[in-house]
C-alpha positions in Angstrom: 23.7 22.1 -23.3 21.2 21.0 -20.7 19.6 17.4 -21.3 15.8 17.1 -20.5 14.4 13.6 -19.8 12.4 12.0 -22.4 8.8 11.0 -21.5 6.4 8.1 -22.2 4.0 9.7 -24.6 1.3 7.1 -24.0 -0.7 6.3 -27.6 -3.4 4.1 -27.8 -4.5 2.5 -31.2 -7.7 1.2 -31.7 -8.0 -1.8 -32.3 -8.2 -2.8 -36.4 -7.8 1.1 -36.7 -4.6 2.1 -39.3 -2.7 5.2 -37.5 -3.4 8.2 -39.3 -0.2 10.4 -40.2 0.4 12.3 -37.6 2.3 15.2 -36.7 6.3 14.2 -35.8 6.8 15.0 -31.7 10.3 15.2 -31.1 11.9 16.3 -28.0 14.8 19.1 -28.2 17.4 16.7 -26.6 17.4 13.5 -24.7 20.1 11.9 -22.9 21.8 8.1 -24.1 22.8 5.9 -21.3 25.8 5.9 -22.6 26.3 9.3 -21.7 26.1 11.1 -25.0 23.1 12.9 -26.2 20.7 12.6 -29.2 19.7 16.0 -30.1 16.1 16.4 -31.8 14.6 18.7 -34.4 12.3 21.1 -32.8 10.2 21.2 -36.0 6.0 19.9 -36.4 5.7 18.6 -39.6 3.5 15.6 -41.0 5.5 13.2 -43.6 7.1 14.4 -46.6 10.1 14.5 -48.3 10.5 18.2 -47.8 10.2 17.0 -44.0 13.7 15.7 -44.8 15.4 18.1 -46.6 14.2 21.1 -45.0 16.2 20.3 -41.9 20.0 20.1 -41.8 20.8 17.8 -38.8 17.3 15.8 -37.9 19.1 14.1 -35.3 22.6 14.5 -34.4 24.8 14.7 -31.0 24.9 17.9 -28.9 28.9 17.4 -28.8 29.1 16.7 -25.3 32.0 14.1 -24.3 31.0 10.8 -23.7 30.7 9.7 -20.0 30.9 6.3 -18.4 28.0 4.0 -19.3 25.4 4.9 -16.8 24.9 1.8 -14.0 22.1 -0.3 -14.2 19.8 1.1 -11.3 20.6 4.4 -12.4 18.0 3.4 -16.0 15.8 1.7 -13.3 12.5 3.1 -12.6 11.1 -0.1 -11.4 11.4 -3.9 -11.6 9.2 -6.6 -13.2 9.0 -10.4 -12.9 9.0 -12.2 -16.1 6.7 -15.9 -16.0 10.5 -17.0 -17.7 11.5 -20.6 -17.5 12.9 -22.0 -14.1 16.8 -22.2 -14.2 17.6 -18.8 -14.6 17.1 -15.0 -13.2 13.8 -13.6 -14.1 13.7 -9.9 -12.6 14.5 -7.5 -15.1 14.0 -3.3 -14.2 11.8 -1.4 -16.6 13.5 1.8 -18.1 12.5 5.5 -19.8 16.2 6.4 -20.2 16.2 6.1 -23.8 15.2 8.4 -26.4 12.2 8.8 -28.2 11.0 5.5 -26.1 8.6 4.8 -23.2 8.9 2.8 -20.9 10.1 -0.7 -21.8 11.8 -3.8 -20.1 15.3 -3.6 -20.0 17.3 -6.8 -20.8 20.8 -5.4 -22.0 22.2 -1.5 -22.4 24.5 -2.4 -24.7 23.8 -2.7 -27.3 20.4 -2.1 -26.3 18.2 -4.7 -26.0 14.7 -2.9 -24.7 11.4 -5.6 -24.7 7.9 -4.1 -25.2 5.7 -4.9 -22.0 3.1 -7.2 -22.8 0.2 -5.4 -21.6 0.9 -2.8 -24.6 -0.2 -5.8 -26.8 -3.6 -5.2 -25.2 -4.5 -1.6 -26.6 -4.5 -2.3 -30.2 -3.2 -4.3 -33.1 -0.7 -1.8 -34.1 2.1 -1.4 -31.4 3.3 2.0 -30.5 6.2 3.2 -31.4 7.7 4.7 -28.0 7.1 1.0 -26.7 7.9 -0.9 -29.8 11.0 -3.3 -29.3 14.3 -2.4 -30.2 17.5 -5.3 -30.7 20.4 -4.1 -31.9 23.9 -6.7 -32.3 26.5 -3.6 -32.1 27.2 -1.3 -29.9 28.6 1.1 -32.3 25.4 2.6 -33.0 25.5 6.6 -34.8 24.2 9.2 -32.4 23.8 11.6 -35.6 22.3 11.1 -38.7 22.8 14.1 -41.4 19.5 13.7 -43.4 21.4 16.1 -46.6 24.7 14.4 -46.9 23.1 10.2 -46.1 22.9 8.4 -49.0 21.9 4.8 -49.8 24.6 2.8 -52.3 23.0 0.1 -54.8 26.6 -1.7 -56.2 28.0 -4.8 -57.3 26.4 -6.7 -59.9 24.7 -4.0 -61.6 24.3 -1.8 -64.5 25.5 1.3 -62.9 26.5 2.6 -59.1 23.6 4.3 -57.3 24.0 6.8 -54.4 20.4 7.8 -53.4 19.6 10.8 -51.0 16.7 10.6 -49.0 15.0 13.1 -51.3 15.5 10.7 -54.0 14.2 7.8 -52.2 11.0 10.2 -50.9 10.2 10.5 -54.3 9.7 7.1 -55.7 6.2 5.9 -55.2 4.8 5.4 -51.9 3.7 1.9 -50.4 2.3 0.6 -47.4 2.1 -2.9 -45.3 1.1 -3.9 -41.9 3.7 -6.3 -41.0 4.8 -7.7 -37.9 8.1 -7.4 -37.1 9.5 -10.7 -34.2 13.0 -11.2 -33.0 14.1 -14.7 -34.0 14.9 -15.3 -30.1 11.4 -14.1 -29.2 10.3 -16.0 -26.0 13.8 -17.9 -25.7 13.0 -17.5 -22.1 10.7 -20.2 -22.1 13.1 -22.7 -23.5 14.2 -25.8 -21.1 17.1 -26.6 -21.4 17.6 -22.8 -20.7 20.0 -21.7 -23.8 22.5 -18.7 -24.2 21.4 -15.1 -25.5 18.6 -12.8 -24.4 16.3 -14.0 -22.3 13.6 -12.4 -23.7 10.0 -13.1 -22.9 7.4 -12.9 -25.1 7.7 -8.9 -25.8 10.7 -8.8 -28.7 7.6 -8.8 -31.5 5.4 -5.6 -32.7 3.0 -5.0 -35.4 3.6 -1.6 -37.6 2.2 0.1 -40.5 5.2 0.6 -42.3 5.4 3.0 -45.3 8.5 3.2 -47.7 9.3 2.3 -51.3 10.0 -1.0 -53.0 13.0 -2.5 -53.3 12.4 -3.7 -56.3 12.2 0.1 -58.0 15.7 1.0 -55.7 16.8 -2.1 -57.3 15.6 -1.0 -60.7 17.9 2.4 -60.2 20.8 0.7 -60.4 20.0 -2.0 -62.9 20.2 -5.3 -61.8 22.7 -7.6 -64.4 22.1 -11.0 -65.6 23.3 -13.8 -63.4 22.4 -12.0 -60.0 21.9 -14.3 -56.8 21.5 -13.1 -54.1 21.1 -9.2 -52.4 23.3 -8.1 -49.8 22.1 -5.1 -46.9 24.4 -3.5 -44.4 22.9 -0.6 -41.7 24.9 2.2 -40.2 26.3 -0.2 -37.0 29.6 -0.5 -36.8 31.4 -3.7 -35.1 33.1 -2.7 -31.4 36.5 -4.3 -31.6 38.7 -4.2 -34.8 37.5 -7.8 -37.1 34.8 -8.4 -36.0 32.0 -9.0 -38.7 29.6 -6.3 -39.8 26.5 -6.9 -39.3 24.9 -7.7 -43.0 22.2 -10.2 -44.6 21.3 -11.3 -47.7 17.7 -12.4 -49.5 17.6 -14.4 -52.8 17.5 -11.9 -55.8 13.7 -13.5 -56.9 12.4 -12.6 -53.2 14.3 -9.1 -52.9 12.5 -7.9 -56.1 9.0 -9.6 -55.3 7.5 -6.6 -54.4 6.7 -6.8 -51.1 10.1 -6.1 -49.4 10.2 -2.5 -48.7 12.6 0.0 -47.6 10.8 2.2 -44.5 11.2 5.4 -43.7 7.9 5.8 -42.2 6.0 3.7 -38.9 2.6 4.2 -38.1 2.4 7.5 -39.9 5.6 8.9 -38.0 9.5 9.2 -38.7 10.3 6.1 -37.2 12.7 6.2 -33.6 16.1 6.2 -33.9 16.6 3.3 -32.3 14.2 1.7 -34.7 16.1 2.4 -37.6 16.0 6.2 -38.8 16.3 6.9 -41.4 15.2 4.1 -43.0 15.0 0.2 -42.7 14.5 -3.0 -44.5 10.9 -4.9 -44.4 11.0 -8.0 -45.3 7.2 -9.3 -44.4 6.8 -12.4 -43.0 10.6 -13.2 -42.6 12.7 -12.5 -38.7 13.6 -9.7 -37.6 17.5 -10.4 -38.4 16.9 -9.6 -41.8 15.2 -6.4 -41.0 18.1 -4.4 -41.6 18.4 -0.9 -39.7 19.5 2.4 -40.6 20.2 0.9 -44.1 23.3 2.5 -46.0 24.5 -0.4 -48.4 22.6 -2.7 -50.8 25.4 -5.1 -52.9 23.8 -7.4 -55.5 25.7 -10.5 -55.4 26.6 -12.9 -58.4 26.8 -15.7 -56.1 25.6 -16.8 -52.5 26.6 -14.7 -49.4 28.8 -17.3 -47.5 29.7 -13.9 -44.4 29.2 -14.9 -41.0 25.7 -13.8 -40.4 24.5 -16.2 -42.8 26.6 -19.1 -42.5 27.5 -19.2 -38.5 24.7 -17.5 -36.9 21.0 -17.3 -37.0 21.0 -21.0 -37.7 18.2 -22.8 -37.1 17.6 -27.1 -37.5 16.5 -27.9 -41.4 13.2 -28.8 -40.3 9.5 -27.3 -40.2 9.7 -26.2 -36.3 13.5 -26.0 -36.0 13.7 -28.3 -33.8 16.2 -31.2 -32.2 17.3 -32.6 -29.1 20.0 -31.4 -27.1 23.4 -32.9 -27.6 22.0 -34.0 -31.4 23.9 -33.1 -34.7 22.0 -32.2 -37.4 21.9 -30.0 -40.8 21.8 -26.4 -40.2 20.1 -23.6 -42.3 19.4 -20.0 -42.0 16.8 -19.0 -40.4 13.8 -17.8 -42.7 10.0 -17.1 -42.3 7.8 -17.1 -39.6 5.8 -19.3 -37.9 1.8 -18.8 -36.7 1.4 -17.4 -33.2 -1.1 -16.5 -30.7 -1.4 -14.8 -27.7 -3.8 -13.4 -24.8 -3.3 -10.5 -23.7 -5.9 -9.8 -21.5 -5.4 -12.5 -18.8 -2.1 -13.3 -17.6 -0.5 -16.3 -15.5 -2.3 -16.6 -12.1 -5.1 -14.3 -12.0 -8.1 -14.9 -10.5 -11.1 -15.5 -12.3 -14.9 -15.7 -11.2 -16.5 -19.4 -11.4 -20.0 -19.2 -13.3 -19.6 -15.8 -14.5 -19.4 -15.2 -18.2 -15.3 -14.0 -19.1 -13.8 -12.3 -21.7 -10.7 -13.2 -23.2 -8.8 -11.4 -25.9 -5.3 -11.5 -27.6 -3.5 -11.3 -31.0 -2.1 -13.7 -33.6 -0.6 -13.9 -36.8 -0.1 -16.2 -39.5 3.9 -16.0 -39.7 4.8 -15.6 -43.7 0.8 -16.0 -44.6 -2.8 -14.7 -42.8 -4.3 -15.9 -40.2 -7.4 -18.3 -40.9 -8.7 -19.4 -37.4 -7.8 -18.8 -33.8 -9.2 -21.5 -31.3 -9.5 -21.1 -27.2 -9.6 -23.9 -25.3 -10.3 -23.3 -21.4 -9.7 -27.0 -20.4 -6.2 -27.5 -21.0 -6.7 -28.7 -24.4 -9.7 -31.0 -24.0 -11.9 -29.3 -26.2 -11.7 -25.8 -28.2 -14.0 -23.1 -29.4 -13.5 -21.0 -32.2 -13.1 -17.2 -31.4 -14.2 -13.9 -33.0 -12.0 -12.3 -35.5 -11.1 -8.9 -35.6 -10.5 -6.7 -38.8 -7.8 -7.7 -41.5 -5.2 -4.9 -41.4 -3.5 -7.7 -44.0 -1.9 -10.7 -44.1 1.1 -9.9 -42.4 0.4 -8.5 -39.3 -1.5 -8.6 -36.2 -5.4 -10.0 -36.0 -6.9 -9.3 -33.2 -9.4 -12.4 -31.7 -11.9 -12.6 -28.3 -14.4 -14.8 -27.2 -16.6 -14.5 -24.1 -16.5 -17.8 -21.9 -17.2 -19.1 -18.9 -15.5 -21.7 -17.0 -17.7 -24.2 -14.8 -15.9 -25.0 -11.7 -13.3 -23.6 -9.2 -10.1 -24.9 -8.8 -6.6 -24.0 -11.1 -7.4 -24.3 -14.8 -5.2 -23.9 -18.3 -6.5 -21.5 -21.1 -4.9 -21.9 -24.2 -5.1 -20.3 -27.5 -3.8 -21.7 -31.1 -3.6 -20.1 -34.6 -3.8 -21.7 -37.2 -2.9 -19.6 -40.7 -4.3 -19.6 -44.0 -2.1 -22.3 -45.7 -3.8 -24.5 -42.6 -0.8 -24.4 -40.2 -1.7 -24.8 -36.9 1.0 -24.2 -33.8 2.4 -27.4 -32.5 1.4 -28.6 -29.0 4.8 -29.2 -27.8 7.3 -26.7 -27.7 10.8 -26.6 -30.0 14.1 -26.4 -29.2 17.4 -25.8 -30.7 20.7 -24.3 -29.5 19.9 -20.7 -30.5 16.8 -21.0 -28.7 15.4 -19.4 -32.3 11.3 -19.8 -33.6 9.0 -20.4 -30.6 5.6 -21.1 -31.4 4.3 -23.6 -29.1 0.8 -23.0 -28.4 1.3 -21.1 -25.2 -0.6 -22.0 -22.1 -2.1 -19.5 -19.2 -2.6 -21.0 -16.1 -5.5 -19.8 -13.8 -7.2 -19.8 -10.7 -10.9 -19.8 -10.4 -12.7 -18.7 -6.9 
């Protein structure tokens, strides 16, 4: 079979505007770096379950043999400087190479780690989903995914075994959230001392409108038993070397059926990408990304707390409000959980050039973490004094809110714009940055450092 190359299809959203459902686009087939292929129904269809069953193989393989991992400059179509902290390389090449994406900043193939460009954050409070971010932990990611023959298990401490087909789960009632979903390590770039793990700059975040069922009514299947504690979700990745733990997180049993954590088979009125999570996913709004589990197989109600390595060894964070301590200090370690307010500009980047006297616009996003946002502030002084901004329209309290405000700064010279949210439980970021170990919840008001001429 002959590969074709996938394409950026570029998709502007406007901004406070919900994506409408859309037609799917799919490509016929698209080459992996890895050398395999992903092979893509050639079907136009908006979202339904029969969109599902009607097709046989949605995505699968095309059965050719797997080749060498293709070299780095090979998924290079050009490189970009990252503003990262000093103490560490900061180029990083921007790929197309993988399916159903556009291009995106490439910080690791496998498994692949792809950042969304910051300028993308610029075009609308909902992020697209050929540039949305993708972090996987294994590289044993399926290249196929039989839409007739998946099935979602609900077990363990429950009335009775579920085995749910996609059809089944299409045809539960229908919900949908804007949520934003961050990586935990989002901006770890920035952190001084520099720490291990992706150095990711402040791209491993999107906003979606995700639509999907609760998992409260999945749970409800299956009949949850007396005495539950926690809830248990594993994906379709498989560890790479024989022992190694599989990727799987747990939530509290009273916040898995709160209604608001969904299972997603839909993102911004499309199939979401594969390497997004087809078929489906876990939301849990307001909470990292780690617990965001893809390609969801396995739900295990627990009768007593999850004590597997990715809750009790990694993704731990200092038990305070910022997760924060000095290197070389000891202190009590806890999952990590929600997240924290953020804000950003997206307009105006480190070291352009501005006009003195001239009236300037700046614009950006922010969100509230696990609540809305309230207020976002701009302050083009360094911090001396700060103005409220304009608020854009409430797509809800768990996602993106656009702000801008029209300034003007009074004299040449190098100047520091900064920009703080503050959320509606009347959280405001912190003006000094965090640290910790895992180089894990960022949320420093960040600063942008100009020149004006």
């Amino acid at each position: 079979m002959t590969a074709t190359t996938a394409t950026a299809t570029e998709r502007t959203i406007t901004p406070g505007a919900r994506p409408p459902k859309t037609e799917i686009r799919q490509p016929k087939a698209l080459p992996a770096p890895n050398g395999d292929f992903y092979q893509l129904a050639d079907v136009q269809r908006e979202l339904s379950p029969r969109s599902f069953a009607s097709r046989r193989r949605f995505l699968g393989s095309a059965g050719a043999a797997a080749a060498a991992l293709a070299p780095l400059t090979a998924l290079a179509d050009a490189v970009i400087k990252l503003p990262l902290a000093a103490g560490g390389p900061d180029e990083r090449p921007i790929t197309t190479a993988f399916p159903q994406k556009g291009a995106l900043i490439l910080q690791r193939t496998r498994p692949p780690l792809l950042e969304t460009p910051f300028e993308v954050f610029d075009r609308g409070v909902f992020t697209p989903n050929d540039q949305f971010y993708v972090r996987w932990h294994w590289a044993a990611i399926p290249t196929e995914v039989n839409v007739d023959t998946f099935r979602l298990t609900v077990r363990g401490h429950v009335n009775s075994a579920r085995s749910l087909s996609l059809d089944d789960i299409l045809a539960m009632p229908r919900v949908e959230m804007a949520a934003v979903n961050q990586c935990s390590g989002n901006s770890r770039g920035y952190f001084q001392p520099r720490v291990a793990g992706a150095e990711w700059s402040h791209g491993a975040m999107g906003n979606a409108l995700w639509a999907g069922v609760r998992l409260r009514d999945v749970l409800d299947r299956a009949g949850v038993k007396s005495g539950a504690v926690q809830v248990r979700f594993k994906g379709l990745e498989d560890p790479v070397v024989a022992g190694a733990p599989h990727f799987m997180r747990s939530l509290d049993i009273d916040h898995a059926r709160d209604g608001e954590v969904i299972i997603a088979y839909a993102m911004n009125g499309e199939q979401m990408p594969l390497f997004n999570g087809f078929p489906i996913r876990l939301i849990v709004p307001g909470w990292y990304s780690t617990y965001w589990v893809k390609m969801l197989n396995d739900i295990e109600v627990l009768d007593h707390p999850d004590t597997g390595f990715w809750m009790t060894v990694h993704y731990l964070v200092p038990d305070n409000h910022f997760a924060n301590v000095k290197p070389g200090e000891s202190v009590k370690m806890v999952p990590i959980t929600r997240l924290l307010p953020r804000s950003f500009m997206t307009n105006i980047k480190v070291g352009d050039r501005l006009q003195a006297g001239s009236p300037t616009l700046a614009r950006g996003i922010a969100f509230g973490g696990y609540t809305g946002v309230s207020r976002v502030d701009f302050s083009n002084d360094g911090g001396k004094s700060w103005q409220q901004t304009q608020l854009g329209p409430d797509e809800g309290k768990y996602g993106f809110r656009r702000w801008q405000i029209t300034f003007t700064v009074p004299g040449r010279g190098d100047h520091v714009l900064m920009v703080r949210c503050t959320n509606s439980n009347g959280e405001a970021q912190p003006d000094t940055p965090n640290w910790n170990p895992g180089g894990f919840m960022r949320n420093v008001t960040e600063q942008t450092a100009v020149t004006v001429a």
